[in-house]
C-alpha positions as CSV (number, residue, x, y, z in Angstrom):
1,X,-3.2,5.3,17.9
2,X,-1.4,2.5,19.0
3,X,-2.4,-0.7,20.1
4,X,-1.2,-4.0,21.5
5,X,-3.7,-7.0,20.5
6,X,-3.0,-9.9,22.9
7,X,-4.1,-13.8,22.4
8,X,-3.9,-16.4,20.2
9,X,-2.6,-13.3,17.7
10,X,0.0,-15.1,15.6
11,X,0.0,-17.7,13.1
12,X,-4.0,-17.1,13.0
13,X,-3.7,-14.6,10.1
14,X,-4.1,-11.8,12.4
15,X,-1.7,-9.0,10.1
16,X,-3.4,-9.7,7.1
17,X,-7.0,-9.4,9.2
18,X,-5.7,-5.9,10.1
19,X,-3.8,-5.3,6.7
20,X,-7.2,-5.6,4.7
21,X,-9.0,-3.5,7.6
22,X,-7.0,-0.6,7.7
23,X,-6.0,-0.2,4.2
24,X,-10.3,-0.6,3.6
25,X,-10.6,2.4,5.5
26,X,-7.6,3.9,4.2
27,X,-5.8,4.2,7.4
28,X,-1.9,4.7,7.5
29,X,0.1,2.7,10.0
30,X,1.8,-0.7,9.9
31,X,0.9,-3.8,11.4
32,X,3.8,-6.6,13.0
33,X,4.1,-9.3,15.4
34,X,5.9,-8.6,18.9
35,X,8.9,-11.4,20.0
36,X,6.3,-11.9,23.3
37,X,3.2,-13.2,21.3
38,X,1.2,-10.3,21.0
39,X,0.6,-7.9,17.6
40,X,1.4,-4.1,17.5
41,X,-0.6,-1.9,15.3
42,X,0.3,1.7,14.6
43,X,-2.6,3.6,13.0
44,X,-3.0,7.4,12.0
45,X,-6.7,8.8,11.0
46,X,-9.5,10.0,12.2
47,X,-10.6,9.3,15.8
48,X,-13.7,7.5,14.2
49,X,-11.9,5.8,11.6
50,X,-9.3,4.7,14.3
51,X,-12.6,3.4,16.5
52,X,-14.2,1.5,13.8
53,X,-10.7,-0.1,13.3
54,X,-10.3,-0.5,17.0
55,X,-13.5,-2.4,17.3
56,X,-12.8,-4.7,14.8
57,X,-9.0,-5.3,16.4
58,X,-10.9,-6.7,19.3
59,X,-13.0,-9.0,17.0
60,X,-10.1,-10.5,15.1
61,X,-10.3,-13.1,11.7
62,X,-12.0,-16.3,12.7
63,X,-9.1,-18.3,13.9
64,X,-7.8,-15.5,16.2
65,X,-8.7,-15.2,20.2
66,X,-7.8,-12.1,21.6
67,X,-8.0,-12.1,25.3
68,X,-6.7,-8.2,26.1
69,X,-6.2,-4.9,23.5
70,X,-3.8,-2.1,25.1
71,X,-4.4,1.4,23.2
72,X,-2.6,4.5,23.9
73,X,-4.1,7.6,22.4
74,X,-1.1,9.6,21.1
75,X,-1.5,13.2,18.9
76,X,0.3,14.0,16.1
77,X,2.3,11.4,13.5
78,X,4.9,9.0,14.2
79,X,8.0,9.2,12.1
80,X,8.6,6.6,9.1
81,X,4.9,6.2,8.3
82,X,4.1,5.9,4.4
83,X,0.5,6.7,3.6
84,X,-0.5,3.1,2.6
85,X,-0.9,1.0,5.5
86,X,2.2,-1.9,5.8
87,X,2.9,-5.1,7.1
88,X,6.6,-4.5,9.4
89,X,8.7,-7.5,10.4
């Protein structure tokens, strides 16, 4: 899955929000901010597991507002994913 979180998504905490969520559900992926304001998230799981992460993507940490989440369904793994779930640059 990946998804495009778009808001007030920066500076609000927002990776470390999704760092502690995916890694609680034992997702792998990576998480980083986007030069345009928005946060990317690449996750690989379960379509469930990737749900429950989705919804709470669209919910956010308290200081976060997210107006718009973009997710494109994609098979298979991308390459360069570890198995622990990582905050990119």
């Amino acid at each position: 899955m990946r998804v495009t979180v778009y808001g007030r998504v920066q500076n609000v905490g927002f990776r470390m929000f999704v760092l502690e969520a995916a890694r609680g559900m034992n997702v792998a992926g990576y998480v980083r901010n986007e030069y345009h304001g928005s946060v990317s998230v690449v996750a690989v799981d379960t379509r469930d597991t990737l749900e429950r992460l989705l919804m709470a993507l669209r919910r956010g940490p308290v200081h976060a507002l997210v107006d718009h989440v973009g997710v494109d369904w994609q098979p298979g793994n991308p390459q360069g994913l570890t198995r622990e779930f990582e905050v990119r640059a």
